[in-house]
C-alpha positions in Angstrom: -15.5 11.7 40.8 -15.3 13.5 37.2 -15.3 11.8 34.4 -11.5 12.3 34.0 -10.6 10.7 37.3 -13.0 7.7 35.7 -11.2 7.4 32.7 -7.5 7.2 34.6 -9.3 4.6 37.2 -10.6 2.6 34.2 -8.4 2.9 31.7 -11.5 3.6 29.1 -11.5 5.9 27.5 -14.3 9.4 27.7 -16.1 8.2 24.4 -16.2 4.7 25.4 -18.1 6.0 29.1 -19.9 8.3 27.2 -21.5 5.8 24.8 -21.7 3.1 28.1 -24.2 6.0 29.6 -26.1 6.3 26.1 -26.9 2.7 26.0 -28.1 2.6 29.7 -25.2 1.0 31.1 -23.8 4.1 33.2 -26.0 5.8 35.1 -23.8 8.7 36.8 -25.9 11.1 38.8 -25.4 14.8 37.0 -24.0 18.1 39.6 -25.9 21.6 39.7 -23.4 22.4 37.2 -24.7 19.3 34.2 -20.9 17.5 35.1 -21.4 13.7 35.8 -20.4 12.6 38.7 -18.8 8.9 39.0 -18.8 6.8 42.3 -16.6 3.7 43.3 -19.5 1.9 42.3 -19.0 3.3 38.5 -15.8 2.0 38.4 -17.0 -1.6 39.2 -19.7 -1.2 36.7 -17.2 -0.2 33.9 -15.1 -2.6 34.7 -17.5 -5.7 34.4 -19.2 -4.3 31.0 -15.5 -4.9 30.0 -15.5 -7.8 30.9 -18.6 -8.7 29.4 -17.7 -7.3 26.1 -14.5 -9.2 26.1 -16.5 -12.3 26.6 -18.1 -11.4 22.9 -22.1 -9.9 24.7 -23.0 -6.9 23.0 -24.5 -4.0 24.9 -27.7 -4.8 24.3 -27.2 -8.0 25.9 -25.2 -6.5 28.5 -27.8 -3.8 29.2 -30.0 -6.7 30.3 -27.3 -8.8 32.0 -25.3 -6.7 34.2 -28.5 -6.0 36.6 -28.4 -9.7 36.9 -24.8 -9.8 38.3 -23.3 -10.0 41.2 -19.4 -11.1 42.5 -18.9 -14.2 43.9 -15.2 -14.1 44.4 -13.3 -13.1 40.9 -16.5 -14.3 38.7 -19.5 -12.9 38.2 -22.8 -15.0 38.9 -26.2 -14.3 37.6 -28.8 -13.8 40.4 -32.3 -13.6 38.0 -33.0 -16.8 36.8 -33.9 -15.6 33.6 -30.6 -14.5 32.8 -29.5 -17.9 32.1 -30.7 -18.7 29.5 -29.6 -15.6 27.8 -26.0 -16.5 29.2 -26.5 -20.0 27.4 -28.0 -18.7 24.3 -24.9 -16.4 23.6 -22.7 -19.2 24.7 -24.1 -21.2 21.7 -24.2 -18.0 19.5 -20.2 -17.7 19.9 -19.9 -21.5 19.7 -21.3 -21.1 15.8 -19.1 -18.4 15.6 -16.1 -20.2 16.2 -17.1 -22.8 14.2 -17.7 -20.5 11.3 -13.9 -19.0 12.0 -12.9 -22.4 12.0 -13.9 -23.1 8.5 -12.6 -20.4 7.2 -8.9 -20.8 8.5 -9.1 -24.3 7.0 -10.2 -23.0 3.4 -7.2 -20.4 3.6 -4.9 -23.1 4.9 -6.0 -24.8 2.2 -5.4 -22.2 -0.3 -1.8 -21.4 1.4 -1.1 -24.8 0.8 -1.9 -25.3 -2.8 0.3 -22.0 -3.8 3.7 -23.4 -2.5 5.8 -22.9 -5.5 
């Protein structure tokens, strides 16, 4: 499949695939003609970096996570063992970050509540 018919099947958009392929997350094979060419497996692909990204991994990390992957049901599970503790550090990385968010809606809370006038 084009590109185009990747975009409607995905929803993402030709930039996003585009940049996916320049950080060695796509790997479409290329036609006579230079035009990528997209498989079913693409559109799995695409749709688990989203889901990766929306888990807060960048695509560095994904990049080294998604070969690790596999389905088990709805989830994805990692099958190198290595990959674990990369899951479990960027668990703990967006733990601190969330902490860090905390904090700051308290300080503004706090702000908001000493300017009731």
């Amino acid at each position: 499949m084009r590109i185009g018919e990747l975009v409607r099947r995905t929803g993402v958009s030709e930039r996003l695939l585009r940049y996916y392929e320049e950080q060695g997350l796509l790997a479409p094979e290329r036609r006579p003609s230079g035009y990528r060419d997209y498989t079913e497996a693409h559109v799995e692909t695409v749709r688990r970096i989203r889901c990766l990204l929306s888990a807060g991994l960048s695509t560095s990390t994904i990049a080294t996570v998604l070969p690790c992957l596999e389905p088990e049901g709805e989830v994805l599970a990692p099958t190198c063992p290595d990959v674990l503790g990369r899951l479990r550090g960027e668990r703990e990385r967006i733990d601190r970050a969330m902490a860090d968010l905390g904090e700051s809606r308290d300080a503004l809370d706090r702000v908001i509540a000493a300017a009731r006038v």
